[in-house]
LUMKOLTOR-674777 format. One record per atom (N, C-alpha, C, O, CB): x negated, y, z negated. Coordinates in nm, 3 decimals. Atoms other than C-alpha are relative to their C-alpha. Glycine has a CB too. Example, Ala and Ser with C-alpha at 12.3 -4.5 7.8 and 13.67 -1.06 7.14 Angstrom:
REM LUMKOLTOR-674777
+---------+---------+---------+
|      px |      py |      pz |
+---------+---------+---------+
|  -0.089 |  -0.119 |   0.000 |
|  -1.230 |  -0.450 |  -0.780 |
|  -0.090 |   0.120 |   0.000 |
|  -0.194 |   0.118 |  -0.066 |
|   0.099 |   0.003 |  -0.125 |
|   0.082 |  -0.119 |   0.006 |
|  -1.367 |  -0.106 |  -0.714 |
|   0.077 |   0.109 |  -0.073 |
|   0.026 |   0.220 |  -0.090 |
|  -0.041 |   0.046 |   0.142 |
+---------+---------+---------+
This chain:
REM LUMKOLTOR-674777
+---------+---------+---------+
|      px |      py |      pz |
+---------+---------+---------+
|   0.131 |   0.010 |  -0.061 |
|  -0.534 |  -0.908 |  -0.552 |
|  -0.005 |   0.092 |   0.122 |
|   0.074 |   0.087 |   0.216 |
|  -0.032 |  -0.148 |   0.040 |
|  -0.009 |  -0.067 |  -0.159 |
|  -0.657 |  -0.646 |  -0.287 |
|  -0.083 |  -0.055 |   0.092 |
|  -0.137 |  -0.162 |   0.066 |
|  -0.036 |   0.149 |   0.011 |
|   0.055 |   0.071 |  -0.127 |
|  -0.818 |  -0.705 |   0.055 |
|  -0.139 |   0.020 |  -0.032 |
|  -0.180 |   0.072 |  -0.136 |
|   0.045 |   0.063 |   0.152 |
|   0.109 |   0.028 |   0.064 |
|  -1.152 |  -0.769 |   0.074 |
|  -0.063 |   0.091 |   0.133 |
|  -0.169 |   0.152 |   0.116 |
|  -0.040 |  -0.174 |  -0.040 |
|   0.098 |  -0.061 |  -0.042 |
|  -1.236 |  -0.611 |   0.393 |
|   0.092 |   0.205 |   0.030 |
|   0.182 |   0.237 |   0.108 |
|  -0.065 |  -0.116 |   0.158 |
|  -0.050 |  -0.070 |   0.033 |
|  -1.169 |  -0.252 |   0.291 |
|  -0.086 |   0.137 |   0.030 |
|  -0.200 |   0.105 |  -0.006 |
|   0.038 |  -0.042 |  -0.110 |
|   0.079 |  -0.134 |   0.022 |
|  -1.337 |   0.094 |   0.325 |
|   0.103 |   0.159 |  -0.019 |
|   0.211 |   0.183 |   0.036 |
|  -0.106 |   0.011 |   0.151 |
|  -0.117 |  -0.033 |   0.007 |
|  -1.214 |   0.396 |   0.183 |
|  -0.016 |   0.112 |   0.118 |
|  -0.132 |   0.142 |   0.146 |
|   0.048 |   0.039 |  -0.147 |
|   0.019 |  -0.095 |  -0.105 |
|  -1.157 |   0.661 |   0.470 |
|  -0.004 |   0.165 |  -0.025 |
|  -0.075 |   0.245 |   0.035 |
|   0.106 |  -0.030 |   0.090 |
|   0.045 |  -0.124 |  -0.007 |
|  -1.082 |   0.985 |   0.319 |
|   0.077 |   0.012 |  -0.155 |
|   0.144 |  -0.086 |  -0.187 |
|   0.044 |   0.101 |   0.146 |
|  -0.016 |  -0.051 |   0.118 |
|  -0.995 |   1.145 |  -0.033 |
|   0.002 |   0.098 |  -0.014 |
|  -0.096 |   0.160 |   0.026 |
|  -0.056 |  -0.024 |  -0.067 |
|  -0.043 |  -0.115 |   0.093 |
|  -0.835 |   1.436 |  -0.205 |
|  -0.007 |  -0.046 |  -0.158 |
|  -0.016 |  -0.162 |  -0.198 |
|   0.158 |   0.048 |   0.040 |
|  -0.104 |   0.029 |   0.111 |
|  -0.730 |   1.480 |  -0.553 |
|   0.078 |  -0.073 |  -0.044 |
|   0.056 |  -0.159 |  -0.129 |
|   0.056 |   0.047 |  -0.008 |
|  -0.051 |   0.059 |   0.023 |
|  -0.466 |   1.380 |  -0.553 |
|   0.091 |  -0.081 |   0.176 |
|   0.210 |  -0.096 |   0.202 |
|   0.053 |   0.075 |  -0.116 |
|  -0.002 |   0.108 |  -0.138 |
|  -0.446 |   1.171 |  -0.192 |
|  -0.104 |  -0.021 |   0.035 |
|  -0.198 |   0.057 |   0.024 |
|   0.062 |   0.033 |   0.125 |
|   0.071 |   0.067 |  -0.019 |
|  -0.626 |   0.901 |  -0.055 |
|   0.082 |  -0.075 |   0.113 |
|   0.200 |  -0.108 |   0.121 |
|  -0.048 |  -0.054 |  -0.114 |
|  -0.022 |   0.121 |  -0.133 |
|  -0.655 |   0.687 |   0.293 |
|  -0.088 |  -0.075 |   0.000 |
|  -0.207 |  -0.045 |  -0.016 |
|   0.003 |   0.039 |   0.147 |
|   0.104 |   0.074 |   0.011 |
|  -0.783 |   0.387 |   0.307 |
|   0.020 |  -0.070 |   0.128 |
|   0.119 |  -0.045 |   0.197 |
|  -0.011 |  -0.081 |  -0.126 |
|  -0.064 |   0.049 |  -0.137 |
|  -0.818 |   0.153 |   0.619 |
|  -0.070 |  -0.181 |  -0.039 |
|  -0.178 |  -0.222 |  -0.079 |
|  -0.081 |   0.111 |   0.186 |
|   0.069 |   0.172 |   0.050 |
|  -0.815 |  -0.269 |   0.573 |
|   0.016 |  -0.020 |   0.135 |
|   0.063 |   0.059 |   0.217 |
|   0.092 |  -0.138 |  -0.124 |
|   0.007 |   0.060 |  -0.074 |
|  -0.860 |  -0.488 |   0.801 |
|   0.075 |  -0.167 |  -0.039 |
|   0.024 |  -0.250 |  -0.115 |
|  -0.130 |   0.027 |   0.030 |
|  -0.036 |   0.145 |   0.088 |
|  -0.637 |  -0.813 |   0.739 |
|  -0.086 |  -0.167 |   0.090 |
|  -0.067 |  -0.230 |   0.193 |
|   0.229 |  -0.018 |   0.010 |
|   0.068 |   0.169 |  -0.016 |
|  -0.854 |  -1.153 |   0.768 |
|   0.123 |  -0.065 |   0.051 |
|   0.236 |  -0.086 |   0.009 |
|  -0.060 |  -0.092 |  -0.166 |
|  -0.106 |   0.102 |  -0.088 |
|  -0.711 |  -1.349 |   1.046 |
|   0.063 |  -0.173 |  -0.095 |
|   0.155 |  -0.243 |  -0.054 |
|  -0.119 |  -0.056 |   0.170 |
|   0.005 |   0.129 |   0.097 |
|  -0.745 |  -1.680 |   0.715 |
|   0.053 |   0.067 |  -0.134 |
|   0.059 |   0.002 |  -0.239 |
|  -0.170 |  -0.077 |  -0.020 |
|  -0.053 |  -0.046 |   0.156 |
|  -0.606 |  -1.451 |   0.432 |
|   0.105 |  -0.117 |  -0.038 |
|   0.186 |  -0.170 |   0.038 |
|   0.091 |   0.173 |  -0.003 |
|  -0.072 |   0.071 |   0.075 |
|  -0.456 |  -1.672 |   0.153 |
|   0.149 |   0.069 |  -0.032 |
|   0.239 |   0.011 |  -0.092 |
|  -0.083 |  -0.027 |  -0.117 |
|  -0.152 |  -0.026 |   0.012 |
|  -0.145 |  -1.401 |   0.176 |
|   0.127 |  -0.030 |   0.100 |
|   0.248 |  -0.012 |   0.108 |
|   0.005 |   0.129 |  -0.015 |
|  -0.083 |   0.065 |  -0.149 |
|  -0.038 |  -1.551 |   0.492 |
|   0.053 |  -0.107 |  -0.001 |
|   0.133 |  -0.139 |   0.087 |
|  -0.076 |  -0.025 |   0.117 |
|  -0.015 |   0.183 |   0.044 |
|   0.001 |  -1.911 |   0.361 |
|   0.119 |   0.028 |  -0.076 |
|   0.124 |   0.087 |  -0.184 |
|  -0.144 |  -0.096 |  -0.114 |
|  -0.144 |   0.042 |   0.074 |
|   0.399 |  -1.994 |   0.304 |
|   0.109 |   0.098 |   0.061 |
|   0.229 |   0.076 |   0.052 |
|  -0.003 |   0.022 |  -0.184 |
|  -0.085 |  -0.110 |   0.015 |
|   0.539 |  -1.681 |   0.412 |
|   0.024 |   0.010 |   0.219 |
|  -0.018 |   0.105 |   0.285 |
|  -0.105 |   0.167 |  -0.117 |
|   0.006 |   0.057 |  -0.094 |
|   0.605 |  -1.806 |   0.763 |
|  -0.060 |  -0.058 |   0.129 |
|  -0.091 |   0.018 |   0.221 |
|   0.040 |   0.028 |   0.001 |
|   0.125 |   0.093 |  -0.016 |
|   0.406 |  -2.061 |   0.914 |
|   0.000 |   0.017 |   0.156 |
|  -0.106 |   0.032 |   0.215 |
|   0.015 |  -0.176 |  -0.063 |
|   0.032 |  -0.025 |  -0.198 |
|   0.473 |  -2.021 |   1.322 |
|  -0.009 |   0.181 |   0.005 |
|  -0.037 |   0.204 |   0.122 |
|   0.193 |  -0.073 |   0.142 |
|   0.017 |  -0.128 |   0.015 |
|   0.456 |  -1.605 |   1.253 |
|  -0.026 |   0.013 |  -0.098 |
|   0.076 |  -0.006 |  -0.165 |
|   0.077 |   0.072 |   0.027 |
|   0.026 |  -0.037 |   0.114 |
|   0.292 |  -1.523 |   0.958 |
|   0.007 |   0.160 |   0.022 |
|  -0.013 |   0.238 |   0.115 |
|  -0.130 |  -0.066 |  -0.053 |
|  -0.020 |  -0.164 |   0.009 |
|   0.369 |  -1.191 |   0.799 |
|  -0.077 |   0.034 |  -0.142 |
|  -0.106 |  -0.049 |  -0.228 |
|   0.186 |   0.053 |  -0.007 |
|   0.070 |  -0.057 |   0.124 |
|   0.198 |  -0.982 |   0.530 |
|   0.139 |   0.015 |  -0.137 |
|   0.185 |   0.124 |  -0.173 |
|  -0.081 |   0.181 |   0.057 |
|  -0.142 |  -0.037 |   0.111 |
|   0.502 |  -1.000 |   0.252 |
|  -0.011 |   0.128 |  -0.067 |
|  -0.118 |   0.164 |  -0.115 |
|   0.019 |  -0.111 |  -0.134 |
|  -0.074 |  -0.132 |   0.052 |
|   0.649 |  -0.685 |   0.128 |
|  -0.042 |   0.040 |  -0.122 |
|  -0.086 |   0.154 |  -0.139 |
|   0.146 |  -0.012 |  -0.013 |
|   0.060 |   0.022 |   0.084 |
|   0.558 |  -0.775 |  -0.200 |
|  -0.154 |   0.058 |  -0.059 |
|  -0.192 |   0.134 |  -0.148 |
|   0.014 |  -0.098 |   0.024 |
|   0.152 |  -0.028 |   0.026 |
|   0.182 |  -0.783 |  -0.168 |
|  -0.031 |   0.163 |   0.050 |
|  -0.127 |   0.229 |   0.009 |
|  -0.104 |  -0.121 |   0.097 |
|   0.032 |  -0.156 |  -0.077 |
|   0.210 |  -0.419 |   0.046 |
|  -0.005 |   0.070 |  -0.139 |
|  -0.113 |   0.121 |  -0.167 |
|   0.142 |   0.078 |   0.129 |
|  -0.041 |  -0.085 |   0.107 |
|   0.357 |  -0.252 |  -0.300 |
|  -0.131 |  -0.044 |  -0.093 |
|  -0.210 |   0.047 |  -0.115 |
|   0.167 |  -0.033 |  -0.065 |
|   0.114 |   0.010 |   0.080 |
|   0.085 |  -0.420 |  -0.522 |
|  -0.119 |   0.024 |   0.038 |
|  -0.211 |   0.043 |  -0.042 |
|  -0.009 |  -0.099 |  -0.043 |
|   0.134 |  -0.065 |  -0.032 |
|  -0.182 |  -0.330 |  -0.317 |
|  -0.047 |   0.179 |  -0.009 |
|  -0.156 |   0.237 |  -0.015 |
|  -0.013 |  -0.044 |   0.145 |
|   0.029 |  -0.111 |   0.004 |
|  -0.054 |   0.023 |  -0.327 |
|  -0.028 |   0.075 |  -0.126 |
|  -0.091 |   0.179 |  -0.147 |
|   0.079 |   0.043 |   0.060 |
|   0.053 |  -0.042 |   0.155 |
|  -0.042 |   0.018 |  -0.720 |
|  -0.116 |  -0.009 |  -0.078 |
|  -0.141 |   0.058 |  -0.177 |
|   0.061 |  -0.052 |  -0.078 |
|   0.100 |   0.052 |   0.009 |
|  -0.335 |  -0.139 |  -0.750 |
|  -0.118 |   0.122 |   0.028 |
|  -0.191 |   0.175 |  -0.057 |
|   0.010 |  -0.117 |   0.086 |
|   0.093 |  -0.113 |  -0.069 |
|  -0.543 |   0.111 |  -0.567 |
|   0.000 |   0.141 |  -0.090 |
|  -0.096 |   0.201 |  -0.139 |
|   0.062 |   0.036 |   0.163 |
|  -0.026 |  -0.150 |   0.005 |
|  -0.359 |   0.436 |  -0.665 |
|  -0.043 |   0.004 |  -0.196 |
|  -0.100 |   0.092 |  -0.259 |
|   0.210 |   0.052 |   0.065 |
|   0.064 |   0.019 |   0.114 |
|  -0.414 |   0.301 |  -1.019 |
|  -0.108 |   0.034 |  -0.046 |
|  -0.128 |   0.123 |  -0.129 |
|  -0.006 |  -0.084 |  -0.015 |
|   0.134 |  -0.030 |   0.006 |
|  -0.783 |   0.251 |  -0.990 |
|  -0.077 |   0.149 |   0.033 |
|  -0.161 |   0.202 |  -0.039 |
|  -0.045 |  -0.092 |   0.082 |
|   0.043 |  -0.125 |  -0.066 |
|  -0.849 |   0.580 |  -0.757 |
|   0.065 |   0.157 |  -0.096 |
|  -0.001 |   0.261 |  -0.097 |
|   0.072 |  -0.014 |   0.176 |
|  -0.077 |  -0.091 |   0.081 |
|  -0.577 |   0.815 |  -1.004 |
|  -0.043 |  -0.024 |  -0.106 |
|  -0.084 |   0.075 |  -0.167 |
|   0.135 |  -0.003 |  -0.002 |
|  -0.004 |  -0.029 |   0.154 |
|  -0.626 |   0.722 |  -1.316 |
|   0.118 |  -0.060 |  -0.045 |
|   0.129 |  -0.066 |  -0.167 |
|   0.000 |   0.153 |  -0.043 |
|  -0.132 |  -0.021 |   0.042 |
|  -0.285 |   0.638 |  -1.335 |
|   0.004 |  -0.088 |  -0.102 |
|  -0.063 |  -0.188 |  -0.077 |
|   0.106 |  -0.019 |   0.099 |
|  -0.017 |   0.085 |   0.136 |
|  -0.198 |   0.463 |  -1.704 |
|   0.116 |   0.005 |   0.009 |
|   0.135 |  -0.116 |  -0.003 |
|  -0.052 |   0.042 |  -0.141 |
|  -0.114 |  -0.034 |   0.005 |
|   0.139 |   0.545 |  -1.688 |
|   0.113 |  -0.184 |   0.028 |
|   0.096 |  -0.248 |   0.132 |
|   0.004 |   0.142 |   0.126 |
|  -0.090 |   0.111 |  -0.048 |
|   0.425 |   0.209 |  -1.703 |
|   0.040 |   0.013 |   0.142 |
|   0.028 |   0.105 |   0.222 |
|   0.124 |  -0.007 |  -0.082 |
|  -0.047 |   0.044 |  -0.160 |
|   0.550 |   0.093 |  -1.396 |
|   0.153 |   0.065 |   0.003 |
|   0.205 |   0.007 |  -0.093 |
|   0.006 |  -0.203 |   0.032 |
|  -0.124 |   0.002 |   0.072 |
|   0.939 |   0.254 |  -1.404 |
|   0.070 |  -0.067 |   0.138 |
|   0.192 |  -0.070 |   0.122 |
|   0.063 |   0.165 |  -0.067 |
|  -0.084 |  -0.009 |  -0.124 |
|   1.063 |   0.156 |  -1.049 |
|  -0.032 |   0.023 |   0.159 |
|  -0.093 |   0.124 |   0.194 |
|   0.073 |   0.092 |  -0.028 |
|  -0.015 |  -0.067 |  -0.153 |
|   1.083 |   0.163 |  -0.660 |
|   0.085 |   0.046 |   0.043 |
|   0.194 |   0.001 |   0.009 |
|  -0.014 |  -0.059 |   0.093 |
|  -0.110 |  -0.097 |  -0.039 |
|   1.275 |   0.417 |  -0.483 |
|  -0.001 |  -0.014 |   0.151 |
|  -0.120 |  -0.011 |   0.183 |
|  -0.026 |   0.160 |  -0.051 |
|   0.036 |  -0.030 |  -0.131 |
|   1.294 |   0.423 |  -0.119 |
|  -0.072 |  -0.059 |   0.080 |
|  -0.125 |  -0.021 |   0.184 |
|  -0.040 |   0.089 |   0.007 |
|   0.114 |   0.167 |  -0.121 |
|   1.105 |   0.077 |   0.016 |
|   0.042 |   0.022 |   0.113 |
|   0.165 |   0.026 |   0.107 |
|   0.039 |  -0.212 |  -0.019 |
|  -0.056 |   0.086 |  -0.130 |
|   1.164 |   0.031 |   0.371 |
|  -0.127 |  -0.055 |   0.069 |
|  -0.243 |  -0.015 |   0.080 |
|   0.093 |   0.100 |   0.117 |
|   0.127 |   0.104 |  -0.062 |
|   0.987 |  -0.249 |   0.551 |
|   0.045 |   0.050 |   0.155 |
|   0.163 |   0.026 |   0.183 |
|   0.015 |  -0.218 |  -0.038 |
|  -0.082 |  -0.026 |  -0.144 |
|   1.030 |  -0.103 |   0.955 |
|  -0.075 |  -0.098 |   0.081 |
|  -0.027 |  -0.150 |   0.182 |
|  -0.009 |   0.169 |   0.073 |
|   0.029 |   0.065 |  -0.129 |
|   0.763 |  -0.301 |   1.099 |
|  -0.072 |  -0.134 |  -0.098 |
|  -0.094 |  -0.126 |  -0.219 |
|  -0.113 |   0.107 |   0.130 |
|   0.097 |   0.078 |   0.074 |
|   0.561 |  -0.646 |   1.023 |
|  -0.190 |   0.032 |   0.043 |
|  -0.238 |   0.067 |   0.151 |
|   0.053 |  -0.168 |   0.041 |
|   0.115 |   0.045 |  -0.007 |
|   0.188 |  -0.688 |   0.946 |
|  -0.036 |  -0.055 |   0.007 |
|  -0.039 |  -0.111 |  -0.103 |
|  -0.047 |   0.000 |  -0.028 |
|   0.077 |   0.134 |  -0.035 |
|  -0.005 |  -0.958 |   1.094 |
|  -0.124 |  -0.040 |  -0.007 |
|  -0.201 |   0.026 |   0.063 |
|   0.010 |  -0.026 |   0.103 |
|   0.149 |   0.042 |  -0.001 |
|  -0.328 |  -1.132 |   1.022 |
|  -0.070 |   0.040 |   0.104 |
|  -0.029 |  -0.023 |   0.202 |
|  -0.021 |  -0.134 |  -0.005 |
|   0.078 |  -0.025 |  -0.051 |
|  -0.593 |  -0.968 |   1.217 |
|   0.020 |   0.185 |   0.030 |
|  -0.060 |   0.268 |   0.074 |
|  -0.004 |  -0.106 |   0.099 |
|   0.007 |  -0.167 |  -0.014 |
|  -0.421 |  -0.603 |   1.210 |
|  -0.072 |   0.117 |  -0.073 |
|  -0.084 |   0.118 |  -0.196 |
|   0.115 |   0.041 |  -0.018 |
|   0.035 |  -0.115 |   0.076 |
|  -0.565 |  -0.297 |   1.121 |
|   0.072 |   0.074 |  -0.061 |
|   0.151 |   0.130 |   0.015 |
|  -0.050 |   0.069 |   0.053 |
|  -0.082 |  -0.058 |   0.069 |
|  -0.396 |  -0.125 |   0.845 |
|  -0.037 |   0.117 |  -0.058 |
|  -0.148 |   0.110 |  -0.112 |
|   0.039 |  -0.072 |  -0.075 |
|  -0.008 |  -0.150 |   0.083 |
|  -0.364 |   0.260 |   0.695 |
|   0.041 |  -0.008 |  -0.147 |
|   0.162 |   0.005 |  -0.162 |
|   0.116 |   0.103 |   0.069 |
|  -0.145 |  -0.007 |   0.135 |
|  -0.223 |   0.247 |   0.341 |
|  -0.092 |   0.166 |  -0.057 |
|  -0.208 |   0.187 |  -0.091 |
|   0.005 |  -0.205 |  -0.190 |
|   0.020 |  -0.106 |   0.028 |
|  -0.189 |   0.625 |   0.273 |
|   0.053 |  -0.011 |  -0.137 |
|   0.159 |  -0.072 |  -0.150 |
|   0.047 |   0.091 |   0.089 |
|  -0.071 |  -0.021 |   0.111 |
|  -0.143 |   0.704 |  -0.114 |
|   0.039 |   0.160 |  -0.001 |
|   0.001 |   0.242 |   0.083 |
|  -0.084 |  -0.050 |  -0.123 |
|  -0.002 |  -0.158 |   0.034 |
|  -0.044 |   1.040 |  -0.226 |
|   0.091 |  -0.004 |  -0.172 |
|   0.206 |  -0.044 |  -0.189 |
|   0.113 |   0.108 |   0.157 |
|  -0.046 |   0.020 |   0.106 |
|  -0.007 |   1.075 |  -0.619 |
|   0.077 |   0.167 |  -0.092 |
|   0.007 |   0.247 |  -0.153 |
|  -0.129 |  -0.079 |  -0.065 |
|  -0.039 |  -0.117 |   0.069 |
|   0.226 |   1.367 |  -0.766 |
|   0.024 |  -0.009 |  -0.146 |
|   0.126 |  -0.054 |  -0.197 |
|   0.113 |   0.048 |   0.059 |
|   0.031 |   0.060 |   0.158 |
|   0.143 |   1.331 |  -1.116 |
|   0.088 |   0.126 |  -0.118 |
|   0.061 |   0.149 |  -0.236 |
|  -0.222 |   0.000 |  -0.033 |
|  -0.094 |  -0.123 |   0.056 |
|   0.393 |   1.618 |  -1.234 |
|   0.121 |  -0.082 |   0.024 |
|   0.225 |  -0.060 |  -0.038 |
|  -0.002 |   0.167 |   0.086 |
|  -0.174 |   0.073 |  -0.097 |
|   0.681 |   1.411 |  -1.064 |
|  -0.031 |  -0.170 |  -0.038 |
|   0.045 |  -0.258 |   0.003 |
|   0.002 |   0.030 |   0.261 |
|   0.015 |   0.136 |   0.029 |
|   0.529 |   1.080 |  -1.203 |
|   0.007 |  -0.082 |   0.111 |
|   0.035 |  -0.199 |   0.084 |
|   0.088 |  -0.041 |  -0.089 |
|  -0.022 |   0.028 |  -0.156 |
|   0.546 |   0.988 |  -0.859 |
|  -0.122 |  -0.088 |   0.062 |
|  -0.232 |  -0.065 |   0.011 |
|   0.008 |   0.150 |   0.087 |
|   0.101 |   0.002 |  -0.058 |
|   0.329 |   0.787 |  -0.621 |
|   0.061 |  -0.044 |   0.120 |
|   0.125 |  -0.149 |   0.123 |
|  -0.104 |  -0.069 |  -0.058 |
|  -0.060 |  -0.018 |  -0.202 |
|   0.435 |   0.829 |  -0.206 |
|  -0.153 |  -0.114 |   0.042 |
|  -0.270 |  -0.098 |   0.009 |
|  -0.023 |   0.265 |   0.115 |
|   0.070 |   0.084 |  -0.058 |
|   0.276 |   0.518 |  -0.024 |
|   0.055 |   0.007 |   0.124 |
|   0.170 |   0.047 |   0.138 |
|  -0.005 |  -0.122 |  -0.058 |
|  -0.057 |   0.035 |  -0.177 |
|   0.309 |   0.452 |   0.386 |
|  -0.150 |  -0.116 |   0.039 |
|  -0.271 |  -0.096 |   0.023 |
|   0.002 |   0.212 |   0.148 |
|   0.090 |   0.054 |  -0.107 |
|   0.128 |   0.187 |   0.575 |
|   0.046 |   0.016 |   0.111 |
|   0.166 |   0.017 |   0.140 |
|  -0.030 |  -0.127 |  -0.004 |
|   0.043 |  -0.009 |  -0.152 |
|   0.041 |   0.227 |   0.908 |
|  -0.051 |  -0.095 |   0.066 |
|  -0.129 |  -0.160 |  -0.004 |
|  -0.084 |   0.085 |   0.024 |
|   0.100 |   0.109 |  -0.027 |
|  -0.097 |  -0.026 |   1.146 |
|  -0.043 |   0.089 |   0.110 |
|   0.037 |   0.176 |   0.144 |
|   0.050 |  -0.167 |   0.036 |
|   0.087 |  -0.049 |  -0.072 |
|  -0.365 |   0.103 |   1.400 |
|  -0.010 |  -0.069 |   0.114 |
|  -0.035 |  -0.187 |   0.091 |
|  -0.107 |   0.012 |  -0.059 |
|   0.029 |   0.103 |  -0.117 |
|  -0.394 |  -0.044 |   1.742 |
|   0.009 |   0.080 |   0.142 |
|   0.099 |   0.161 |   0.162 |
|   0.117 |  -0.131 |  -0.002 |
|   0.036 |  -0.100 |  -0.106 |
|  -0.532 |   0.102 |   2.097 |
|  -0.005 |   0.199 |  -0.062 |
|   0.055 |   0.295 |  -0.013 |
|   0.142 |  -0.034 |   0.131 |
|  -0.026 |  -0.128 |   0.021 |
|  -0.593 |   0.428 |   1.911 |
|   0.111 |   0.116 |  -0.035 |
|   0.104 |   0.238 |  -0.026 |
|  -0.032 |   0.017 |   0.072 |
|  -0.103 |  -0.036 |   0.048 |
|  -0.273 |   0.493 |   1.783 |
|   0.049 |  -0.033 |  -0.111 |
|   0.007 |  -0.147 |  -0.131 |
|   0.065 |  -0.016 |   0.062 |
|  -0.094 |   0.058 |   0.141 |
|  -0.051 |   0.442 |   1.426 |
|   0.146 |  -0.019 |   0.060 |
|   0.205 |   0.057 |   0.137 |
|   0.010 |   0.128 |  -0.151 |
|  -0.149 |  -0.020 |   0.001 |
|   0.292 |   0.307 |   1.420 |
|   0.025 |  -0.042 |  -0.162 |
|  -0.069 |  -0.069 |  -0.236 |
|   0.091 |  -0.104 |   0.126 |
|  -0.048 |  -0.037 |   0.154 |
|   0.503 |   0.299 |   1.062 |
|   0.040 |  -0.179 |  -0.006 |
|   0.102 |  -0.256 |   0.066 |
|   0.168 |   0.151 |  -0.027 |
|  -0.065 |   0.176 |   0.058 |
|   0.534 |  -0.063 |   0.876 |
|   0.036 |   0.037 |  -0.146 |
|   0.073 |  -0.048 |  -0.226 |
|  -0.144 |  -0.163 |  -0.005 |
|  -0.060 |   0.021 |   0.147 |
|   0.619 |   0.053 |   0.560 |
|  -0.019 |   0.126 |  -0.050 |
|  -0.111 |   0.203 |  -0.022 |
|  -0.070 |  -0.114 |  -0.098 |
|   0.055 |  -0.113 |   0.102 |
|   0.669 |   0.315 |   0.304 |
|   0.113 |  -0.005 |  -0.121 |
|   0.219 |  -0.068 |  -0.123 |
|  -0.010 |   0.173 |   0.079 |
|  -0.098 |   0.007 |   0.154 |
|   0.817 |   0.397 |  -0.078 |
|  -0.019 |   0.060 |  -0.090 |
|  -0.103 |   0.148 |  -0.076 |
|   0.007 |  -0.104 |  -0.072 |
|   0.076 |  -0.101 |   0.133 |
|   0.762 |   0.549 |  -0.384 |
|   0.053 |  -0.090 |  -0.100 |
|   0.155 |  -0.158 |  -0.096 |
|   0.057 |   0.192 |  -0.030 |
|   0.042 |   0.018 |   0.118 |
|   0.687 |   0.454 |  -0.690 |
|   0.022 |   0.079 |  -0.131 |
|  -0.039 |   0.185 |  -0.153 |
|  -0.103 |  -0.006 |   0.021 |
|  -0.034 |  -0.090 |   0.118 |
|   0.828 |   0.571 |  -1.023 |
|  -0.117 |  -0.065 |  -0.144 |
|  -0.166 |  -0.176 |  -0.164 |
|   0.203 |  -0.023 |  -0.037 |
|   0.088 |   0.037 |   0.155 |
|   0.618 |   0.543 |  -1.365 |
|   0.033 |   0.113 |  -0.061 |
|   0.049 |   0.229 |  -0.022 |
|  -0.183 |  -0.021 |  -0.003 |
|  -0.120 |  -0.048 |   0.091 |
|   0.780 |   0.633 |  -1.648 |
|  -0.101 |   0.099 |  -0.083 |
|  -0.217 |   0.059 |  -0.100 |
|   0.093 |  -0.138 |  -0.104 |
|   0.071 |  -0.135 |   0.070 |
|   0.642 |   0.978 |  -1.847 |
|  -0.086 |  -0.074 |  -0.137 |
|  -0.026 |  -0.136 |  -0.224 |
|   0.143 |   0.136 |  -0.065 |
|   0.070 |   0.031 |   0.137 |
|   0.389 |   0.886 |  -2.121 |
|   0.039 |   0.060 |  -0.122 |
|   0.022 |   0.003 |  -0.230 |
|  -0.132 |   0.032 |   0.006 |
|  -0.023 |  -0.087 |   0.127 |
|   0.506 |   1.156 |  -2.359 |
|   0.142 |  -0.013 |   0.027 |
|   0.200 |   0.081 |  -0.027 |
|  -0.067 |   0.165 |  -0.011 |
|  -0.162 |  -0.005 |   0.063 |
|   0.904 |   1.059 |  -2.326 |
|   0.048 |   0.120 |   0.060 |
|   0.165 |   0.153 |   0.041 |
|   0.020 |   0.011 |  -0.180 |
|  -0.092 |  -0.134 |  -0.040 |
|   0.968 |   1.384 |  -2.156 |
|   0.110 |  -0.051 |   0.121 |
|   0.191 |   0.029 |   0.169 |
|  -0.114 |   0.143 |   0.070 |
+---------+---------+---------+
């Protein structure tokens, strides 16, 4: 499921920025620790397949993540970046979130995404 309050910010080809806003009551906050809630790791990657899916085209199987790292957490009420960038020669898709705050980005996440060749090559 993606966020609901969403707009997209800018578009190429083959890259796209989008910027959410996470609902201080999001249902992804519930369980995943209750005196600090965090955005789970989890939902970051499906939001980025999700998207790059819809916005690419991409049909291609799922083959793998390469290169996750979680550096910072996301918290209910932050502003978030999720940059895609899809190299569709390299079966590839490069994700980073960003969170936004006083006019600045710092790095909460990034990875890539493997999907496996349609034609077996």
């Amino acid at each position: 499921m993606k966020p609901t309050e969403l707009q997209r910010q800018w578009r190429a080809p083959d890259q796209v920025a989008l910027c959410v806003r996470l609902p201080e009551d999001a249902f992804w906050f519930q369980g995943h620790f209750e005196q600090c809630p965090i955005l789970p790791g989890v939902v970051q990657v499906d939001w980025a397949l999700g998207y790059a899916q819809a916005l690419f085209g991409i049909t291609a199987a799922f083959g793998g993540l390469d290169q996750v790292k979680f550096q910072s957490p996301a918290r209910p009420g932050d502003t978030l970046w999720l940059s895609l960038h899809w190299l569709a020669d390299l079966h590839r898709l490069d994700f980073t979130y960003e969170q936004e705050a006083d006019g600045a980005r710092r790095p909460l996440s990034r990875g890539r995404v493997r999907f496996l060749d349609p034609e077996g090559a």
